[in-house]
C-alpha positions as CSV (number, residue, x, y, z in Angstrom):
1,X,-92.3,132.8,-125.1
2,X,-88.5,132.6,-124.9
3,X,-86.4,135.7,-124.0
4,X,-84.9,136.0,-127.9
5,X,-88.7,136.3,-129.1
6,X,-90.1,138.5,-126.0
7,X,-86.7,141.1,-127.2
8,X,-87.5,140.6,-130.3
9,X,-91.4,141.6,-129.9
10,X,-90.6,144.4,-128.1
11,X,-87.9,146.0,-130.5
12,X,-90.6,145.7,-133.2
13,X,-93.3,147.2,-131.5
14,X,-91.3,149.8,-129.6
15,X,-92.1,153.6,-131.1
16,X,-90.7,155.7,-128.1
17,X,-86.8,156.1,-128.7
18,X,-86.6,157.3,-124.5
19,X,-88.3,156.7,-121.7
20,X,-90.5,158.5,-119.1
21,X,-89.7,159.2,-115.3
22,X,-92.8,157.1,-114.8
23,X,-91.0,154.0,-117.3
24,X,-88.2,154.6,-115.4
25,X,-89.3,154.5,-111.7
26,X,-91.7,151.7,-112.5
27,X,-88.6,149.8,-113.4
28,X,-86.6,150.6,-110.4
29,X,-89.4,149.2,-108.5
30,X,-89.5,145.7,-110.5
31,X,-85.6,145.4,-109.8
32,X,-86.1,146.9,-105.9
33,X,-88.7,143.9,-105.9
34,X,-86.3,141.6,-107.2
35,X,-83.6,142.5,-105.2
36,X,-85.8,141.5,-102.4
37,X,-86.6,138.0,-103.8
38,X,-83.5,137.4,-103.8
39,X,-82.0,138.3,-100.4
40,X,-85.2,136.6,-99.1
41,X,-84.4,133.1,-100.8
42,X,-80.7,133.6,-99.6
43,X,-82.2,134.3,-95.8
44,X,-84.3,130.8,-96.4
45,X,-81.3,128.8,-97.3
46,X,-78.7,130.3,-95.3
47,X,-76.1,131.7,-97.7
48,X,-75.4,135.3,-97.8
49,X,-76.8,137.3,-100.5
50,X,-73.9,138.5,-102.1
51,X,-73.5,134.6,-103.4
52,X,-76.7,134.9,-104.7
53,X,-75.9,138.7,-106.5
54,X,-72.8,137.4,-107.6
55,X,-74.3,134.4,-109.6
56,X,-76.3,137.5,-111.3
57,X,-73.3,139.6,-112.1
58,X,-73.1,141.2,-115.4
59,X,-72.0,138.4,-117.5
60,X,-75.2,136.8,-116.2
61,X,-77.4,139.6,-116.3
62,X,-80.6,139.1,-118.6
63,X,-79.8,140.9,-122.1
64,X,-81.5,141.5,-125.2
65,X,-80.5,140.4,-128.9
66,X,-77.8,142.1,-130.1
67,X,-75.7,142.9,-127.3
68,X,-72.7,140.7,-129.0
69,X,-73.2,142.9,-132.0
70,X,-73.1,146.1,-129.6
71,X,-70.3,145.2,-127.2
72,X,-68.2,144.1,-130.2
73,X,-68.4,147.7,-131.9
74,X,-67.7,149.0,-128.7
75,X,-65.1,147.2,-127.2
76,X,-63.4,145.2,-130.0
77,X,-59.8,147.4,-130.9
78,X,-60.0,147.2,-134.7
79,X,-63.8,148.7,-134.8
80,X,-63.5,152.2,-133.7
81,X,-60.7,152.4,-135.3
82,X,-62.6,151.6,-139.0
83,X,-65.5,154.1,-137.5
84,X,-62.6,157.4,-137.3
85,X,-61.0,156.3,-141.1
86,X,-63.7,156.2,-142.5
87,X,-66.2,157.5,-141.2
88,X,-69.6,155.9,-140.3
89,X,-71.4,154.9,-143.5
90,X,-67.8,152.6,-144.5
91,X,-66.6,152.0,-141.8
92,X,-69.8,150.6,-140.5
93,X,-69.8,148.4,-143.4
94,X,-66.1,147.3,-142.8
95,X,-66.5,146.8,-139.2
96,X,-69.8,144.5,-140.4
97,X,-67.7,142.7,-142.6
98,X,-65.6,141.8,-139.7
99,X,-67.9,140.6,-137.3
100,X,-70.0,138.2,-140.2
101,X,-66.0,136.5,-140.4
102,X,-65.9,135.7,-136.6
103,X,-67.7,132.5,-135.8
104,X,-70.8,132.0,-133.3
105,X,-68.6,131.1,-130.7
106,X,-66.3,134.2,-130.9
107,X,-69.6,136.2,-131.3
108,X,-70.9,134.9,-127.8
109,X,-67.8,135.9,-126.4
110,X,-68.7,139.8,-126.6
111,X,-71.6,138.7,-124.1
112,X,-68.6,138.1,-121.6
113,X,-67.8,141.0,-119.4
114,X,-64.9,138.9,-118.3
115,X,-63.4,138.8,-122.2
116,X,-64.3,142.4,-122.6
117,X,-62.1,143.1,-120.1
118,X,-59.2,142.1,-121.4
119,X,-59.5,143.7,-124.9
């Protein structure tokens, strides 16, 4: 399975809305484990491993469907600004409106952290 239909498994079968401390340190021990894959293949081929952590910066970072969608409600100036005029229920639908008229490639761009800096 791809990661678009693994994400989208788990946001259909997910019935917990937080996690536990146990969820939680389990993780912190997949990523601990991870970092140490990855300082250990920058060791084998010689390059230091900030290279290596800087090829996985944000914009690289593994991410779920939807974060385009999320970062553009976010970050994007004219969206908060329909959310506090009117309110949730319309101005959710306006600010909807808005990002179905933006293009794929525009959409994609709300994965950048780079571009989301300079909104």
């Amino acid at each position: 399975m791809d990661l678009t239909s693994l994400c989208a498994a788990a946001k259909q079968s997910a019935i917990q809305k937080q996690m536990t401390e146990d969820m939680c340190e389990e993780v912190n021990d997949m990523y601990y484990n991870f970092q140490c894959k990855v300082v250990k293949r920058a060791i084998q081929n010689r390059v230091g491993n900030h290279l290596y952590f800087d090829c996985l910066g944000p914009k690289q970072k593994v991410r779920g469907a939807g974060t385009s969608w999320n970062n553009f409600q976010k970050y994007d100036p004219a969206a908060p600004k329909f959310y506090e005029e009117f309110g949730h229920g319309t101005g959710g639908a306006k600010v909807k409106a808005l990002w179905d008229s933006k293009k794929y490639e525009e959409k994609m761009k709300y994965c950048n952290v780079d571009f989301l800096k300079t909104l």
